[in-house]
C-alpha positions in Angstrom: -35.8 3.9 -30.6 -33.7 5.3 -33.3 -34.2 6.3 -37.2 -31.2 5.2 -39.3 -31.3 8.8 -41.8 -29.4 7.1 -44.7 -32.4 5.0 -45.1 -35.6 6.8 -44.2 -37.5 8.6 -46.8 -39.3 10.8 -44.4 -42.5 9.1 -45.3 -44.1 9.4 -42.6 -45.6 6.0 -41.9 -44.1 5.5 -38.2 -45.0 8.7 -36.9 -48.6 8.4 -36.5 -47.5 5.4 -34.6 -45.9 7.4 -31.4 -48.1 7.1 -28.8 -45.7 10.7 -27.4 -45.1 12.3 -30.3 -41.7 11.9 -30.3 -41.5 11.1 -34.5 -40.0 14.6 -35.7 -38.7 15.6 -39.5 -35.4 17.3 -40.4 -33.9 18.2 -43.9 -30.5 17.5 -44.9 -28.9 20.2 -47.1 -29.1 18.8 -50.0 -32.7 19.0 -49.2 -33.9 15.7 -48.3 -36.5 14.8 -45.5 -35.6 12.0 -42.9 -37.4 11.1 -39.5 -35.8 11.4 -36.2 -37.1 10.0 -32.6 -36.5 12.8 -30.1 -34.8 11.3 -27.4 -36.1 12.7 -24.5 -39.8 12.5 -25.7 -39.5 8.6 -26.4 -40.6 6.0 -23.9 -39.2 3.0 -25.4 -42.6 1.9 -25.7 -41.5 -0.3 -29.3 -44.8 0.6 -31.0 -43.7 2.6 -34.0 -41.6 -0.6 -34.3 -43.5 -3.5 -33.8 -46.4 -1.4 -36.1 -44.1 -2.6 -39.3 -44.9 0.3 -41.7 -41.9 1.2 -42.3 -41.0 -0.4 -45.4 -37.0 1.1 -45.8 -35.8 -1.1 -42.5 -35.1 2.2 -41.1 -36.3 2.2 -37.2 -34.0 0.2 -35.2 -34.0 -0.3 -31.5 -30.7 -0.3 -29.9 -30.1 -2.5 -26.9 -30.9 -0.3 -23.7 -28.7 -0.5 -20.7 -30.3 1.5 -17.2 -31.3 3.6 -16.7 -32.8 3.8 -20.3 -33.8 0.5 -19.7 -36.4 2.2 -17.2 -38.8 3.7 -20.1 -39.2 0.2 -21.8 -39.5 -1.5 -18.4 -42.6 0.8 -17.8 -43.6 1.5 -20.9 -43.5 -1.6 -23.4 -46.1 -4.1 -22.3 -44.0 -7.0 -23.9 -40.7 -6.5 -21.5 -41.2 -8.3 -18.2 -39.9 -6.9 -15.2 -37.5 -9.7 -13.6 -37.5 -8.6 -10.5 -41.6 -9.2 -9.7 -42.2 -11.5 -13.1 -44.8 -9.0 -14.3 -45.3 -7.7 -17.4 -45.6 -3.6 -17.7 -46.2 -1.2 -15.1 -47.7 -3.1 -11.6 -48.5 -6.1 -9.7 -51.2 -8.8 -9.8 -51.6 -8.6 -5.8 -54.7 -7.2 -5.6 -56.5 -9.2 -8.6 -55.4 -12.5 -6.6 -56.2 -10.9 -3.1 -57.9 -14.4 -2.1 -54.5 -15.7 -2.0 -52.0 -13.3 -0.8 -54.6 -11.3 1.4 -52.7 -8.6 0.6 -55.8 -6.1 1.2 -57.7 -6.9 4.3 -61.2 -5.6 6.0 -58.9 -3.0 7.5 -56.8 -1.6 5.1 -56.9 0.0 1.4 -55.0 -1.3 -1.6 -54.3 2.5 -3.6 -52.5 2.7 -7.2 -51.7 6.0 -8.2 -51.2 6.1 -12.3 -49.6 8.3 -13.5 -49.5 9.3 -17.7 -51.1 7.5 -20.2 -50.2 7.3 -23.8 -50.2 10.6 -25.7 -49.4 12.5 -22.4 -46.5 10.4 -20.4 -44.9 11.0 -17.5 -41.6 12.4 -16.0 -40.4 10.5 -13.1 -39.7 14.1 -11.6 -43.6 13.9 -11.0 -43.6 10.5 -10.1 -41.1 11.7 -7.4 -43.6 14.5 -6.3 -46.2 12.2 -5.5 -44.2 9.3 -4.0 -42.1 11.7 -1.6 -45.2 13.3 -0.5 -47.0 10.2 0.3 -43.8 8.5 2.2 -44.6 11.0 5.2 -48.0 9.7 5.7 -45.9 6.2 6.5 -47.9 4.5 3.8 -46.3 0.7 2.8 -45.0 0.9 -0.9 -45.7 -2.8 -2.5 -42.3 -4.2 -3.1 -42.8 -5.7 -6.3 -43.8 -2.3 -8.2 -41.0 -0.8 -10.1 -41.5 2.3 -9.0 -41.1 0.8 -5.3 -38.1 -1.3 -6.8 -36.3 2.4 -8.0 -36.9 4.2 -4.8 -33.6 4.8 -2.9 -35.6 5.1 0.1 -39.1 4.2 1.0 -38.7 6.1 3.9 -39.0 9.1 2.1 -39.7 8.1 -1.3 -37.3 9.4 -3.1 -36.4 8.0 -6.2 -32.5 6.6 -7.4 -31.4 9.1 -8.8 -30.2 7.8 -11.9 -34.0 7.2 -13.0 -35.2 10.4 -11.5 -35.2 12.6 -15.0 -36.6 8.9 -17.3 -40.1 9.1 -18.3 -42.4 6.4 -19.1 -45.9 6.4 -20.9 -47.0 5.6 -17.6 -45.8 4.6 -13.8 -48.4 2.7 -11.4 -47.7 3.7 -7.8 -48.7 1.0 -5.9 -49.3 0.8 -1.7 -51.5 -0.2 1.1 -53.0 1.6 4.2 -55.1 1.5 6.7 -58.8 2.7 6.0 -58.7 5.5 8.6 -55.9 6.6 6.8 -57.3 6.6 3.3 -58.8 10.0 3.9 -55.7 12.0 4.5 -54.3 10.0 1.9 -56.5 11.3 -0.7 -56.1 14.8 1.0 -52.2 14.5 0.5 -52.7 13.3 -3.3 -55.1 16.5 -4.3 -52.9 18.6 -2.5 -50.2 18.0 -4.8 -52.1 17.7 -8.3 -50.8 21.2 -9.0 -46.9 20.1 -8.5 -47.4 17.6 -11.3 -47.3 18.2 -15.4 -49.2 15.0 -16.4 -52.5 13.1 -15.6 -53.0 10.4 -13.3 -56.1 8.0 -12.1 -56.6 7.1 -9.3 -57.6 3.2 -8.0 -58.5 2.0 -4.5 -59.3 -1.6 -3.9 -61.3 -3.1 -0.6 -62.4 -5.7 0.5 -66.4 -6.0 0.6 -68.1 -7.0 4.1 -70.1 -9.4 4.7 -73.4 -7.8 4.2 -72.2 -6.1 0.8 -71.2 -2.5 1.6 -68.0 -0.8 0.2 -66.6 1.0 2.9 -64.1 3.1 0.4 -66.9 4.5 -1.3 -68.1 7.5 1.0 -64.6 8.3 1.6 -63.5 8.7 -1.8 -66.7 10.7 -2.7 -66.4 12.5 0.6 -62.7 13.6 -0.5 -64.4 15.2 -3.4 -63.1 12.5 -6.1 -65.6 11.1 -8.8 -66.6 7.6 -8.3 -66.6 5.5 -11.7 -68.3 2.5 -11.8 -65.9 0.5 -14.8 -64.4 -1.6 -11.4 -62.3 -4.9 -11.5 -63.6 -7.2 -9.0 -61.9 -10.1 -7.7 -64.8 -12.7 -7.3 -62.6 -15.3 -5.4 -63.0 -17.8 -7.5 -59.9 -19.7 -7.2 -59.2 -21.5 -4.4 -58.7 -19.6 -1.0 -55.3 -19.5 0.5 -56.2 -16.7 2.5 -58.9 -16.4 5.2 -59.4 -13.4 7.9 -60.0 -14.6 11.1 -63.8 -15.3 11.5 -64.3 -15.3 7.6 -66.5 -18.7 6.8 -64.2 -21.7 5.1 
């Protein structure tokens, strides 16, 4: 996002806007106050834009080419990702688990969010977290865009022309097997120090049968607090996915 100076009156108006804080004010010398949109700072998120206060038709947006492209990919909620068809930062897989059977009795679906608005996040961190989880062999989803940006998902390391973007947020997005999930979680709290922004975290399961959670004890047991504000997928639609020995 850019301020064109030779029109803004350094009102004001847009900057509450900035989910980052990335609205600044300079003087010119002959003393007037104009707006300016610190460039690292901004996540191309469009909201100071699309929030039409600014009455001079002085914030423009520029056409982004990559790897700037990468903060409004992640960041504004209106750009769709091509490459999975999915608006903002993840995947629908495990809100239509009854038909790709993505997550299964034995395994854990974990996203890993990173930022939020007013906080961010430098794909440096994002880098921390995926690079450490890689050498616990975890499977990346493929249509993430973090996954998408990784050179190697090996060792998840990131391309690096998008390694020093940031985005409001990034969703980390990959499946394991339950046995795992407990070194997972180790893995993720031993790096919360390496990181400079927030995260939350998300497992998803599948209940059994007679109505236990089996994440549940290993999440609290890994010393993580348990919120209750779930989404459940109530398999509602029509089943294109059954686990052996699961009733038609």
């Amino acid at each position: 996002m850019l301020i064109d100076e030779t029109k803004c009156v350094g009102c004001g108006r847009c900057s509450v806007y900035c989910p980052v804080g990335a609205h600044r004010f300079e003087r010119t010398p002959e003393g007037k106050v104009y707006a300016v949109v610190d460039q690292e700072l901004c996540c191309e998120c469009g909201v100071c834009l699309r929030a039409g206060v600014c009455e001079m038709d002085a914030l423009y947006e520029p056409e982004l080419e990559m790897p700037r492209l990468v903060r409004a990919i992640l960041s504004n909620p209106l750009i769709e990702f091509k490459e999975s068809g999915v608006p903002g930062r993840g995947t629908a897989e495990i809100k239509t688990n009854e038909i790709t059977g993505r997550v299964r009795y034995a395994t854990a679906g974990v996203a890993l969010e990173m930022g939020r608005p007013g906080v961010s996040t430098k794909w440096t961190d994002v880098e921390v977290m995926t690079k450490a989880l890689a050498k616990l062999g975890v499977g990346f989803c493929d249509e993430n865009p973090v996954t998408y940006f990784m050179k190697d998902k090996k060792t998840g390391e990131l391309k690096d022309e998008v390694r020093n973007e940031r985005s409001l947020s990034a969703i980390i997005e990959f499946d394991c097997k339950l046995e795992e999930l407990p070194k997972v979680l180790e893995v993720i709290k031993e790096n919360i120090d390496k990181i400079d922004t927030v995260f939350s975290l998300d497992v998803a399961c599948k209940i059994r049968p007679d109505g236990s959670i089996p994440v549940l004890s290993i999440i609290d047991q890994a010393g993580f607090e348990v919120l209750m504000n779930t989404k459940n997928n109530m398999g509602l639609g029509r089943p294109r996915f059954r686990e052996e020995g699961e009733p038609l």
